[in-house]
C-alpha angles and dihedrals in degrees: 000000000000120000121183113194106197133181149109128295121308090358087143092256091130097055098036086053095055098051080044093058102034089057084042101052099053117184093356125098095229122216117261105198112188122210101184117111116203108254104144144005096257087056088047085058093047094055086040094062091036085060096040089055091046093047100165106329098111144014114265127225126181114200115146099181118009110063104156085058103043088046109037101091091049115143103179143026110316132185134213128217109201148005109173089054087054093054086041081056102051101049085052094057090045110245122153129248091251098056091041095063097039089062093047091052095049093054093047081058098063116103102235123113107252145169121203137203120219126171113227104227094166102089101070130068125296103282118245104233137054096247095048094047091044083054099042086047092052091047101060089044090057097051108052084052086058095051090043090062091031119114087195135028125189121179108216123223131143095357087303144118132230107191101236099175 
């Protein structure tokens, strides 16, 4: 089964993802792949809570760029957080679109159960610059292919959960 939890900052997706997987889950230690590369302090914060809140109920695994890799010998639940890291990541390191969403797709592909983070960027006014309308038009591409493989889609606000499919 595939899950994908979107929404804005600090909607609660990460959270919510987390209690999902983990009942989900059942008896299995799932898989937590992060995507966020270490760029600032305020980053570094951000992980630091993110780790704090996980303690040991899952395997880490960092991986900021290659996910099929770092995913194709999974053999239980695994969630991704984030997303929207990962595409920043990719643009940074200067991959194209189309390799961006093969990979994704390919990912989507493996058999193993997953629940994925995206932040929704959509919702808010045409950005002013290329990048970050090259992001915000990935995004959106990404994540209409994600909801398009997804079982089950929740939109994330106020630490809550709309049912989406």
């Amino acid at each position: 089964m595939k899950t994908l939890f979107i929404g804005g900052i600090k909607s609660g997706k990460s959270r919510l993802a987390e209690t999902y997987i983990l009942a989900q889950a059942k008896d299995l230690k799932p898989y937590y792949l992060a995507t966020t590369e270490f760029f600032d302090d305020e980053m570094r914060a951000r992980i630091a809570a993110h780790k704090q809140r996980r303690q040991d109920f899952f395997d880490t695994l960092e991986e900021p760029v290659k996910l099929f890799e770092a995913l194709k010998d999974c053999h239980k639940p695994v969630l991704i957080e984030c997303v929207s890291m990962w595409l920043n990541n990719m643009l940074y390191h200067g991959h194209s679109e189309t390799a961006v969403l093969d990979e994704l797709q390919a990912v989507l592909k493996l058999p193993c159960d997953m629940v994925l983070v995206h932040n929704e960027v959509g919702l808010g006014i045409i950005p002013d610059n290329p990048l970050a309308r090259r992001f915000a038009d990935l995004s959106g591409k990404a994540s209409q292919l994600i909801g398009q493989h997804c079982d089950r889609v929740f939109f994330c606000s106020a630490g809550l959960t709309i049912t989406m499919k």
